[in-house]
One Martini backbone bead per residue (centre of mass of N, CA, C, O) as a GRO file, in nm:
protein
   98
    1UNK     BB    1   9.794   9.999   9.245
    2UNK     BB    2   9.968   9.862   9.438
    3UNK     BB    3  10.015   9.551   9.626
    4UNK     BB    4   9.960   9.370   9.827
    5UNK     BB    5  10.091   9.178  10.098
    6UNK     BB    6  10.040   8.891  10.265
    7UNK     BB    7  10.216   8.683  10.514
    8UNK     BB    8  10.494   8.807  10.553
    9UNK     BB    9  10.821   8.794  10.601
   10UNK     BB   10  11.078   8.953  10.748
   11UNK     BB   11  11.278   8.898  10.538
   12UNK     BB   12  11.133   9.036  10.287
   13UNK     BB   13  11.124   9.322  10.419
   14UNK     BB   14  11.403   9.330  10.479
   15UNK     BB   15  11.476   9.338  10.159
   16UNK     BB   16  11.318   9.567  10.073
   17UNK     BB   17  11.478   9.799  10.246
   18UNK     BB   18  11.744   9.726  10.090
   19UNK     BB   19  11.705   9.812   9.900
   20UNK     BB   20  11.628  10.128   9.936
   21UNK     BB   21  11.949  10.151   9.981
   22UNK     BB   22  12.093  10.030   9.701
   23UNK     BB   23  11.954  10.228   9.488
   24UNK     BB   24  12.092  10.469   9.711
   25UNK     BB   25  12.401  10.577   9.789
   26UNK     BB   26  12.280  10.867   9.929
   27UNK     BB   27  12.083  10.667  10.189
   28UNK     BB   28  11.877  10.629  10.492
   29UNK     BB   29  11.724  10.461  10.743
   30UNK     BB   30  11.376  10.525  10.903
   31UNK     BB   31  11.247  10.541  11.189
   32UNK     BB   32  10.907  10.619  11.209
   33UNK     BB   33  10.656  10.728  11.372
   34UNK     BB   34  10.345  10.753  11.435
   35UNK     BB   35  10.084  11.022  11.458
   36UNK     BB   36   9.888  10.968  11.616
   37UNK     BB   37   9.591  10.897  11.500
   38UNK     BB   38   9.443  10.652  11.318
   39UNK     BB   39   9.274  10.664  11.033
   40UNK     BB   40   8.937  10.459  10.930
   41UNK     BB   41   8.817  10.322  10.616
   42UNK     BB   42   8.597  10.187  10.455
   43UNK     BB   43   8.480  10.066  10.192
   44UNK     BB   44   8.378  10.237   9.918
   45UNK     BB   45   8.151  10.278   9.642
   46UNK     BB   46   8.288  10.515   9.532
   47UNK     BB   47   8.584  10.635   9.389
   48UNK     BB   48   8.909  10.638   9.419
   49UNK     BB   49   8.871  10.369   9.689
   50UNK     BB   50   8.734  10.171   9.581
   51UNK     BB   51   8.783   9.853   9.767
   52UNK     BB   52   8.970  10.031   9.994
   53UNK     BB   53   9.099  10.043  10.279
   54UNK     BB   54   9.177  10.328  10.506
   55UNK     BB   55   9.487  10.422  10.617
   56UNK     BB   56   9.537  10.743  10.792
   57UNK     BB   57   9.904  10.889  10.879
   58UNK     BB   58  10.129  11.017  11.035
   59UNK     BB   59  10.482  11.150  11.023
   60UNK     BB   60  10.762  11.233  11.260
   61UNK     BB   61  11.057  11.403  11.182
   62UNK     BB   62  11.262  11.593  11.327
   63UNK     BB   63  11.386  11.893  11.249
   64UNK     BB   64  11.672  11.870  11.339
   65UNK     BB   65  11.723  11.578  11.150
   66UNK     BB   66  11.735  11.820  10.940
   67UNK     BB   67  11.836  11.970  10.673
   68UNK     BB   68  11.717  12.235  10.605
   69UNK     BB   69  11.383  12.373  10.512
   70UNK     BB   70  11.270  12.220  10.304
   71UNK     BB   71  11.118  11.987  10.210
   72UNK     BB   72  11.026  11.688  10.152
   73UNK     BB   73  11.079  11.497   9.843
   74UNK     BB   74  11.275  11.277   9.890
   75UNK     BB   75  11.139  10.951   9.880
   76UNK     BB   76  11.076  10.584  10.015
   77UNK     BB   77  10.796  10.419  10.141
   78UNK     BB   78  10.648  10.151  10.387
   79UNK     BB   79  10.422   9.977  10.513
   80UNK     BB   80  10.390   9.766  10.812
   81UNK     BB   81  10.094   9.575  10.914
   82UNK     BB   82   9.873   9.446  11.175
   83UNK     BB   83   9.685   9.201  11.179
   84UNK     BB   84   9.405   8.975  11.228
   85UNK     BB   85   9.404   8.639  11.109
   86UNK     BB   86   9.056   8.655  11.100
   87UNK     BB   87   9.048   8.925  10.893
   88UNK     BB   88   9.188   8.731  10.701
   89UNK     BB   89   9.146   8.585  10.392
   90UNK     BB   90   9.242   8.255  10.295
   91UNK     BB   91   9.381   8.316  10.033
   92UNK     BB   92   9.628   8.492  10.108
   93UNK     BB   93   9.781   8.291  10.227
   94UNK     BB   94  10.080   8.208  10.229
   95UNK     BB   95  10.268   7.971  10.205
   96UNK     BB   96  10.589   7.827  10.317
   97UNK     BB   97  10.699   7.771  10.044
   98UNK     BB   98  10.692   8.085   9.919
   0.00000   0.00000   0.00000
């Protein structure tokens, strides 16, 4: 499983975005809303998700603004979520300097 980045800063995103366009010469980053509520669920004590928090969401793009009937399957996303700093660990946050 990828690594989680607590407390990091907006040009960090913003740097992580710009790869993702600069990796692929021809793709365009999409800003898309989540639909409906996100399923939330503690970690569980056993199986694939063991340990970890689990935010279930669905992303909705319109059917007009793609081209072609089939299924999207190139794609690369990341999600970008706002904690209440009181519930976030205090080892994981960033220092200034770093």
């Amino acid at each position: 499983m990828s690594n989680v980045v607590f407390s990091d800063s907006s040009q960090s995103i913003s740097n992580l975005a710009q790869r993702l366009v600069d990796g692929y010469d021809d793709s365009v980053l999409v800003l898309a809303p989540f639909a409906g509520k996100a399923s939330t669920y503690a970690p569980s004590k056993k199986g694939k998700y063991k340990g970890y928090y689990r935010l279930e969401l669905n992303v909705l793009i319109p059917e007009d603004a793609i081209k072609g009937e089939d299924c999207l399957n190139d794609f690369a996303a990341f999600a970008v979520v706002r904690l209440p700093k009181e519930r976030v660990q205090e080892h994981l946050w960033k220092e200034e300097s770093e």
